[in-house]
Wavefront OBJ file of the C-alpha trace (Angstrom):
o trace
v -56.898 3.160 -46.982
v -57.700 6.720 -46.437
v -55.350 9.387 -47.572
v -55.119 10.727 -44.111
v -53.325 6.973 -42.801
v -50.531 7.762 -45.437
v -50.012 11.653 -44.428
v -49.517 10.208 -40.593
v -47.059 7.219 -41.994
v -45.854 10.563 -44.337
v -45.401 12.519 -40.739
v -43.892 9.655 -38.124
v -40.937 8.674 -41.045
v -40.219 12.613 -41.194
v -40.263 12.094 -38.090
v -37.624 9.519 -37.140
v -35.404 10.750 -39.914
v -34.511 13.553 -38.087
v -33.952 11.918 -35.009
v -31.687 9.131 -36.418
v -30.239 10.600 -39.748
v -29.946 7.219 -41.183
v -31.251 8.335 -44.643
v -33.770 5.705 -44.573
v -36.811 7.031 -43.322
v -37.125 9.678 -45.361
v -37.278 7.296 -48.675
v -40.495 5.375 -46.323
v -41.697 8.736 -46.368
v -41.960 9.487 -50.042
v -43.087 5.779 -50.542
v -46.478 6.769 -48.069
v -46.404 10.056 -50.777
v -46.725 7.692 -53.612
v -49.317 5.211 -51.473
v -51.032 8.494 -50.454
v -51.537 9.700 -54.408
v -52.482 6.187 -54.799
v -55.468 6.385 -52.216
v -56.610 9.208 -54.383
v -57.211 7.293 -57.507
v -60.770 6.204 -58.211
v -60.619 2.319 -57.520
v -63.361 0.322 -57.290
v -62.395 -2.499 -55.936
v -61.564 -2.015 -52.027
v -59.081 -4.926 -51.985
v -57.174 -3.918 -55.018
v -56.977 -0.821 -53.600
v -55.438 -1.427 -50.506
v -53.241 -3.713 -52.397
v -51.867 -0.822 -54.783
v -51.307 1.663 -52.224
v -48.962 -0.885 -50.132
v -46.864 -2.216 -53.754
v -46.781 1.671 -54.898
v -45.483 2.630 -51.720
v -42.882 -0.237 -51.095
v -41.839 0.392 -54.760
v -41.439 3.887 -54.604
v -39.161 3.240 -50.954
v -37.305 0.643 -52.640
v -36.557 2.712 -56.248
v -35.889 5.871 -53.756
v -33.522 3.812 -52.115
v -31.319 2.522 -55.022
v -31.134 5.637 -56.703
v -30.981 8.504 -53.905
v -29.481 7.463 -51.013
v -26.120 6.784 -52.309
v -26.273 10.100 -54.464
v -27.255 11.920 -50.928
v -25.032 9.910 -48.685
v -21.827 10.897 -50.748
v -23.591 14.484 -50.988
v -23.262 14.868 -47.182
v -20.480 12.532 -46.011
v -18.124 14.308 -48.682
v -14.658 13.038 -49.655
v -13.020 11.227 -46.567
v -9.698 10.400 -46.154
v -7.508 7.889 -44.216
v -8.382 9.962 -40.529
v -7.223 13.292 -42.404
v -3.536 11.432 -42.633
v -3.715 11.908 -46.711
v -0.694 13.578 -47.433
v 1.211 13.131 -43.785
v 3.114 10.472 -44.731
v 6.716 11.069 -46.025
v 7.025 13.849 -43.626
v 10.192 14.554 -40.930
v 9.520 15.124 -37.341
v 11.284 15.116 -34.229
v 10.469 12.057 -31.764
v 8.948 13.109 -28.090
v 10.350 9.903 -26.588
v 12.396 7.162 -27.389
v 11.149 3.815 -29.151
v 13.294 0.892 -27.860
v 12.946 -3.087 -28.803
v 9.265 -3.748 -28.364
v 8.137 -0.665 -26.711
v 6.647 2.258 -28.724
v 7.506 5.919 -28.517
v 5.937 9.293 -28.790
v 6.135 11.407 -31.982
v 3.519 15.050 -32.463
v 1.696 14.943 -35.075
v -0.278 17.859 -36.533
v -0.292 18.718 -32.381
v -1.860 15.349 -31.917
v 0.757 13.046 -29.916
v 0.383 9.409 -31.720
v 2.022 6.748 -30.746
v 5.222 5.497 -32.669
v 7.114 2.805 -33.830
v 10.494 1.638 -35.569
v 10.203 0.572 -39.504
v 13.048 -2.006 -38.051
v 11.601 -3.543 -34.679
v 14.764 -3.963 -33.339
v 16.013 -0.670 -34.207
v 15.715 2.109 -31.257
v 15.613 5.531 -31.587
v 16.140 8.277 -29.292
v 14.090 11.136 -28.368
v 15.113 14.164 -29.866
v 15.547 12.135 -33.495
v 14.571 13.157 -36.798
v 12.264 10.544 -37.955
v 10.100 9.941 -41.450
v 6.603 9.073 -41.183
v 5.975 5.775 -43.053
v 2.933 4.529 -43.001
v -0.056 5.040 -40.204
v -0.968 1.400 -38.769
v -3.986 0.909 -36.539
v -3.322 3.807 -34.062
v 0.203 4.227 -34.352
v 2.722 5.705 -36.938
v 5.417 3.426 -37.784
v 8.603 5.652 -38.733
v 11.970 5.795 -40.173
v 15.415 7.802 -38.372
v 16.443 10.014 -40.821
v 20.630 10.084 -40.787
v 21.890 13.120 -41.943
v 24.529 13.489 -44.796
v 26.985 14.889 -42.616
v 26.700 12.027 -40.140
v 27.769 9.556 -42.459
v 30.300 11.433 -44.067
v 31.893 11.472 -40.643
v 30.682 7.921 -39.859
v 33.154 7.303 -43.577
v 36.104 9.502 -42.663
v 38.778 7.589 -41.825
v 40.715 8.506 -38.761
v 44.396 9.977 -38.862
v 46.824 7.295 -39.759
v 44.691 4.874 -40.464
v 44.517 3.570 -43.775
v 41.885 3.674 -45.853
v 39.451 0.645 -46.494
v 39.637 -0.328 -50.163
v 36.581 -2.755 -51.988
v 38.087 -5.979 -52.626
l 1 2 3 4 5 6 7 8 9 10 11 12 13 14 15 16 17 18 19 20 21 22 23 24 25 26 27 28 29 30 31 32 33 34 35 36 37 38 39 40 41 42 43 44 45 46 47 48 49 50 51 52 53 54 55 56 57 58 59 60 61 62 63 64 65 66 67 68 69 70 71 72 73 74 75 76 77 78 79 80 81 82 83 84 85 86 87 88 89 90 91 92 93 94 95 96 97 98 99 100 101 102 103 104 105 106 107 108 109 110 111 112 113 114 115 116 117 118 119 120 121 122 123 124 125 126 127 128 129 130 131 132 133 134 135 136 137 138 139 140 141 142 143 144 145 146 147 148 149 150 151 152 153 154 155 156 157 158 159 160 161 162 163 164 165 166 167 168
């Protein structure tokens, strides 16, 4: 083929690279740079010719391929997280509604309002709650009340004249 064939082939992958960013194209188009060189070497036979400018070119796309594109991809996608949640879980927030037995409530979020649910399904929660954020599932935070220490020492104080519970 004619060096000019590969510089169009060269041209169209630039091309639709950057109209679809798939990182594929642009490892056609330095496989029609290596078919291209070939076309330049002094062949005699027009067959074999052809012939090495299509195997250089789909080797050179398919060594490209292996050994840049996840190099580049990684390059340009960067480190990603779990939606940016990495490090969310664990902490306290207050709850924007209350979570009853099989409904979900409302809890903010880095000011995004996700949905929210009880650790314990059959626990409910009221708005206004501290809660822990356990884990993130699907598109909803599943979360823990947080009882404060004073609450249960007065949950444990024994009233006036009662007696006090011993362990048996």
């Amino acid at each position: 083929m004619e060096p000019w064939i590969w510089a169009i082939i060269f041209a169209v992958c630039i091309l639709i690279e950057f109209a679809t960013l798939e990182l594929f194209a642009i490892f056609v188009a330095g496989g029609a740079l290596g078919g291209m060189v070939m076309a330049f070497m002094p062949i005699t036979d027009p067959g074999w010719a052809v012939a090495s400018e299509v195997i250089v070119c789909i080797g050179v796309t398919f060594i490209l391929l292996l050994l840049l594109r996840p190099i580049i991809k990684k390059m340009l996608m960067g480190k990603t997280g779990k939606f940016n949640m990495d490090g969310i879980e664990g902490r306290e927030l207050t709850l924007q509604s209350d979570i009853k037995f099989g409904q979900h409530g409302k809890i903010k979020v880095n000011g995004v309002v996700w949905n929210a649910i009880s650790e314990n399904e059959k626990d409910e929660i009221l708005r206004g709650a501290t809660v822990r954020l356990i884990k993130l599932d699907g598109n909803k935070w599943v979360v823990k009340e947080v009882v404060e220490v004073a609450e249960v020492a007065a949950e444990e104080k024994p009233e006036k004249g009662a007696k006090p519970k011993t362990a048996k």
